[in-house]
C-alpha positions, -999 to 999 in steps of 0.1 A, spaced: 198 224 206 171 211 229 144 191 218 118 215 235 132 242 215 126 223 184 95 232 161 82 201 147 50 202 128 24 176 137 31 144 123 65 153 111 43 172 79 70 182 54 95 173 72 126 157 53 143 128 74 154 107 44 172 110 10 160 88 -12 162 74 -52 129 53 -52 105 77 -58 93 112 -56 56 130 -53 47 162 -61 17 174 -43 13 209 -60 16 200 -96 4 165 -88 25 137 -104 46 111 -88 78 95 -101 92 54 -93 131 57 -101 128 87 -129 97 69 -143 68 86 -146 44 57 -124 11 66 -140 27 57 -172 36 24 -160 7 17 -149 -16 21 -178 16 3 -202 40 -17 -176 35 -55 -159 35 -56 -121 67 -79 -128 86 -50 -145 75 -27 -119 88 -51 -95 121 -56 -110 126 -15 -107 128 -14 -72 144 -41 -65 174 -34 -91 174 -3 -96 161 0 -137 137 -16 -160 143 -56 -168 153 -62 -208 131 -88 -221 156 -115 -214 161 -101 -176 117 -98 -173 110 -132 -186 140 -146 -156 127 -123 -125 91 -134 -136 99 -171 -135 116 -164 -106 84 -146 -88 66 -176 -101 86 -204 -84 68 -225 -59 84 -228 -27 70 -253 -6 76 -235 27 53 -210 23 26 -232 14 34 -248 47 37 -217 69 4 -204 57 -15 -238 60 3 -236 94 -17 -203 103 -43 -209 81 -61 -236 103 -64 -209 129 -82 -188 102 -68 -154 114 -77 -123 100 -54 -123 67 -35 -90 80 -23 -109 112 -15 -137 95 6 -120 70 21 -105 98 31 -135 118 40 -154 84 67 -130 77 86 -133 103 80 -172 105 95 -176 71 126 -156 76 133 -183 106 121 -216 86 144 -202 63 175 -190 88 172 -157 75 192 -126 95 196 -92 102 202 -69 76 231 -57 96 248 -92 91 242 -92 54 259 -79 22 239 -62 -4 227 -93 -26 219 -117 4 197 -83 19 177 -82 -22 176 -119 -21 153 -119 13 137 -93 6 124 -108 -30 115 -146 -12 93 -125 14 76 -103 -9 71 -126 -41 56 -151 -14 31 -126 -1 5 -133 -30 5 -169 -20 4 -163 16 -28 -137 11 -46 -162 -11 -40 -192 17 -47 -172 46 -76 -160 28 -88 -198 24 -91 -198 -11 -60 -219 -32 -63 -230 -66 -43 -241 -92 -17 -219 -109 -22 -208 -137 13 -215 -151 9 -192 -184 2 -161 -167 18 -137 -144 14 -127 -108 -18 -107 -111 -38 -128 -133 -27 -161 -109 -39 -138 -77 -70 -129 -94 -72 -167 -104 -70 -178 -69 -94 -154 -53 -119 -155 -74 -120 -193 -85 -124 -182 -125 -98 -172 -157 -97 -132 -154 -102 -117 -186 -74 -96 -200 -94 -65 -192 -97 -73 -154 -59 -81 -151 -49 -48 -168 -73 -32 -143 -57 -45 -111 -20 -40 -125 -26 -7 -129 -41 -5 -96 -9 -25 -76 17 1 -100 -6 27 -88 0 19 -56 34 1 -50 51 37 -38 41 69 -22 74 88 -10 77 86 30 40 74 43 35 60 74 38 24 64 71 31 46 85 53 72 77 25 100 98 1 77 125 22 72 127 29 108 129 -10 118 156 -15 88 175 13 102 179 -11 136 197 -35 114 168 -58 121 155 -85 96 138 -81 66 105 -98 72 105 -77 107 106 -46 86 82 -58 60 56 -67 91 64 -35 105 54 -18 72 19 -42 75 13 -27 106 11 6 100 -5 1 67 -33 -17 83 -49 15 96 -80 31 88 -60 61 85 -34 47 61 -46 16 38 -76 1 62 -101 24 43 -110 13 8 -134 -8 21 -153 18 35 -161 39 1 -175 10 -6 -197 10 28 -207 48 19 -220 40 -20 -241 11 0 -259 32 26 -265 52 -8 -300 36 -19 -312 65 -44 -288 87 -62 -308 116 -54 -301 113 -19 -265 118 -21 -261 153 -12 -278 149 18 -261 118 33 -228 139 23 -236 172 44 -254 148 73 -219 133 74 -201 162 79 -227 179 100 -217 147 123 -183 153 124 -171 124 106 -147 120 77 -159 113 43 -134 85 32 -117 83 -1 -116 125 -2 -85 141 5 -47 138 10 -24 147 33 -2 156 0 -16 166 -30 -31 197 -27 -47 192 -66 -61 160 -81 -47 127 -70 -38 118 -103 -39 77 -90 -71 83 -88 -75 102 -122 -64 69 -138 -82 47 -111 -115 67 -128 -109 64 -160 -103 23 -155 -132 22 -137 -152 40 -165 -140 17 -190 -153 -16 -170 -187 4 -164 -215 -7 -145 -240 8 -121 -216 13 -91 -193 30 -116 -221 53 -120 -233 60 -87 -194 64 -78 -188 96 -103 -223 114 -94 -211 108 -58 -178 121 -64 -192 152 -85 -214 160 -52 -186 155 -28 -169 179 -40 -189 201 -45 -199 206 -8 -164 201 2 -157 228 -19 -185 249 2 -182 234 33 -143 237 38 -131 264 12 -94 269 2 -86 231 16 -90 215 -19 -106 181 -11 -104 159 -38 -108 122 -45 -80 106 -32 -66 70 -47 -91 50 -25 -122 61 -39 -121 49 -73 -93 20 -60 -124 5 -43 -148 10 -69 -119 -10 -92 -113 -37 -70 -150 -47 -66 -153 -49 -104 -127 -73 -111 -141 -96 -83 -115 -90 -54 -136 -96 -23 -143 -67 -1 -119 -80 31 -95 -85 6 -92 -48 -6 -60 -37 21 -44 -68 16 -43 -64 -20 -30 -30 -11 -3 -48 10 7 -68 -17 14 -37 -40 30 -21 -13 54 -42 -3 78 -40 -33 81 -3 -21 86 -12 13 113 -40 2 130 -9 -19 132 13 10 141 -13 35 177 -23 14 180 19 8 178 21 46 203 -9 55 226 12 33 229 39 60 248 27 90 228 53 108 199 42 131 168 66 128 162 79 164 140 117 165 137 132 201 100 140 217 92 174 237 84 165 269 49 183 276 39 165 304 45 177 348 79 186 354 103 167 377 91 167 415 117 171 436 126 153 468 106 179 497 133 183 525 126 165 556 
């Protein structure tokens, strides 16, 4: 069939191009899956290295197989301190840097195309490039410190951003948050590194891929700005008004709404409840803003059930256990990357590169006048 006979919804929206066994969302009852594994569950009960070891291997680590894969995660490798002091005296923006880091790795360590590899040597990149990304964030991000050889990934990346011993409250908070986040079926950051792995392209040019598209406002660039919103927020009283003189301007409210779930986002559900449980004034102001949101979402675009997506409450979490503002969608990135990793060794599976046509919409072909 032609392509201009084709009718693709915008965005590909519903659209199935993949069969996958990493995980599955369903955005009219509103739950999500990681490998038959309910992943709310694991986040409020699992560690980030469990998690991790699920979609990498397929199932949950015994405690023999956790405490290996988490020393493993743990071991220092010296080249990655050196790539991202490399960059680092550049100070790029940590995205960027991440992004060129990646693929300067994989070629400090000779690392090829997935087309060229077999099934373990394709795991074993793809668990070097990911379990370095919490170093490389920290470095980029100009603020080392020592391990804390005890503790696991999050409390160590909590350690190094923040310069103090996170309390075991704070590192249950952001694990929940990175399991939260580590998959969401086909998004656009997922999708883009599926597409590169499908080339038969390296790993860490996949995994930058992935970073790419993740970076956008659109996609993972907007935690930050909830944040931005509860500051222009000075008196509770005024939040109705800032809501409806956003709207009236055109402009969308971030952290409500999802291209998906068409109830509650239950990431955010359990984002709430954590942040309830750490408390505070910003905790506050976040729920009356969220009760008023939607309420005049609710008026203002009936029948399109806008709720508070992950990133509302994901923001309000992250500033309470000291993550630093321009550190929100790399944290994000970190989290995210296991799932990319997953997807990227499902895709090199399939010999088949991804390749959609486009309708052509633009002048038709002018043809030679005759003399």
């Amino acid at each position: 069939m032609d392509a201009a006979q084709i009718d693709v919804p915008r965005g590909l929206a519903g659209v199935v191009v993949a069969d996958t066994a990493i995980s599955e969302v369903n955005g009219i009852e509103g739950w999500y899956q990681y490998r038959g594994h309910s992943a709310i569950e694991l986040a409020r009960h699992a560690t980030l290295e469990e998690v991790w070891h699920l979609f990498l291997f397929g199932e949950l680590p015994d405690a023999a197989q956790a405490a290996g894969f988490a020393a493993e995660l743990r071991a220092p490798r010296p080249v990655v301190a050196e790539v991202a002091r490399s960059l680092g005296s550049d100070r790029p923006d940590v995205l960027h840097g991440v992004k060129a880091a990646w693929p300067l790795l994989a070629s400090r360590l000779g690392m090829k195309p997935v087309y060229d590899l077999s099934t373990d040597e394709r795991r074993s990149d793809a668990l070097v490039l990911t379990a370095a990304l919490p170093s490389l964030l920290t470095e980029l991000h100009g603020a080392p410190a020592a391990a804390l050889p005890d503790r696991g990934v999050v409390a160590n990346y909590l350690h190094r951003l923040t310069g103090g011993l996170p309390s075991a409250q704070e590192e249950r908070a952001l694990t929940a948050y990175l399991i939260a986040v580590v998959d969401h079926g086909l998004n656009a950051s997922t999708f883009a590194a599926r597409v590169i792995a499908s080339t038969g392209a390296d790993v860490a040019s996949a995994l930058a891929g992935g970073l790419g598209a993740l970076s956008g406002p659109l996609h993972g660039g907007a935690p930050s700005r909830v944040l931005d919103a509860l500051d222009r927020i000075h008196d509770p009283a005024d939040i109705a008004d800032w809501i409806r003189g956003e709207l009236a301007a055109g402009r969308r409210l971030m952290g409500f709404g999802h291209a998906v779930y068409r109830t509650t986002d239950p990431r955010s559900e359990l984002l709430k409840g954590i942040a309830v449980d750490l408390g505070g004034d910003r905790v506050e102001l976040a729920l009356r803003f969220e009760r008023e949101a939607e309420r005049i979402l609710a008026e203002a675009k009936p029948g399109r059930g806008l709720h508070a997506n992950v990133e509302f409450y994901a923001s309000v979490v992250l500033e309470r256990v000291g993550v630093p503002r321009e550190m929100f969608t790399p944290t994000f990135a970190l989290a995210r990357s296991i799932g990319w990793s997953a997807h990227i060794l499902e895709q090199a599976a399939d010999p088949k590169i991804i390749r959609p046509a486009a309708r052509y919409v633009g002048p038709p072909l002018r043809r030679p006048t005759a003399a």
